[in-house]
C-alpha positions in Angstrom: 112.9 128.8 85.6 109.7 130.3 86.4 106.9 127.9 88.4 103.4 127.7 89.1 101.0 125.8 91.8 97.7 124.2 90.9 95.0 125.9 92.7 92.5 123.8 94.8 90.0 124.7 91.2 92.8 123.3 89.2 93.8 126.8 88.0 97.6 127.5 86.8 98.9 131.1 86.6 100.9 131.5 83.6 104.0 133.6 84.9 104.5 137.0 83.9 107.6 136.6 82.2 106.1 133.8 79.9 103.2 135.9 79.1 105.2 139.0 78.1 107.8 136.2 75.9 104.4 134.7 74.3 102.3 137.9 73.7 99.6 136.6 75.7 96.4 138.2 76.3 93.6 138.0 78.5 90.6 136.1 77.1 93.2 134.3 74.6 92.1 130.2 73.8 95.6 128.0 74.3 94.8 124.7 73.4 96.1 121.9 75.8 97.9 119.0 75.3 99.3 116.0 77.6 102.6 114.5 76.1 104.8 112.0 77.4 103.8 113.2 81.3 103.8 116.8 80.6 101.4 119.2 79.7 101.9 121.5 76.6 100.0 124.5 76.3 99.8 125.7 72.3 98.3 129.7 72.0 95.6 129.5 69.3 95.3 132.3 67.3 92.1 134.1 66.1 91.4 132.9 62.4 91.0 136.7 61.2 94.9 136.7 61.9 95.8 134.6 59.8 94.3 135.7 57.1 96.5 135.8 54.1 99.9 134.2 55.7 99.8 132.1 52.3 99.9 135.4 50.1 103.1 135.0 48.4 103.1 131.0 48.4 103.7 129.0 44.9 100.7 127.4 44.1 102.2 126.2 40.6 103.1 122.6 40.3 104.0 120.7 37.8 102.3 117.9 36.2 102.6 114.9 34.4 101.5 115.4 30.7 98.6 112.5 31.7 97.3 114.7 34.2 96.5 118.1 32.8 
């Protein structure tokens, strides 16, 4: 288990083994979240990256005959 220490700014190097496991990259926005006395930090992705991920998803549904 890798482990960090809060700086006197409240700063927390993420180690390098988590980084490499997570893709992380300078300059990358992680979104942070306390949860049951923990903190969770969530890596955001750039909205151009997720461009088309919904591609190939089934938008047909079917209806009631009252609803078309």
């Amino acid at each position: 288990m890798d482990t960090s220490t809060v700086s006197t700014k409240f700063q927390v190097v993420i180690p390098l083994r988590v980084r490499r496991a997570l893709g992380l990259r300078p300059g990358q926005k992680v979104q942070v979240i306390p949860y049951e006395g923990r903190i969770e930090l969530i890596p955001l992705e750039p909205i151009k990256k997720t461009r088309g991920f919904l591609k190939r998803i089934d938008t047909r549904v079917e209806r009631e005959a009252d609803r078309l």
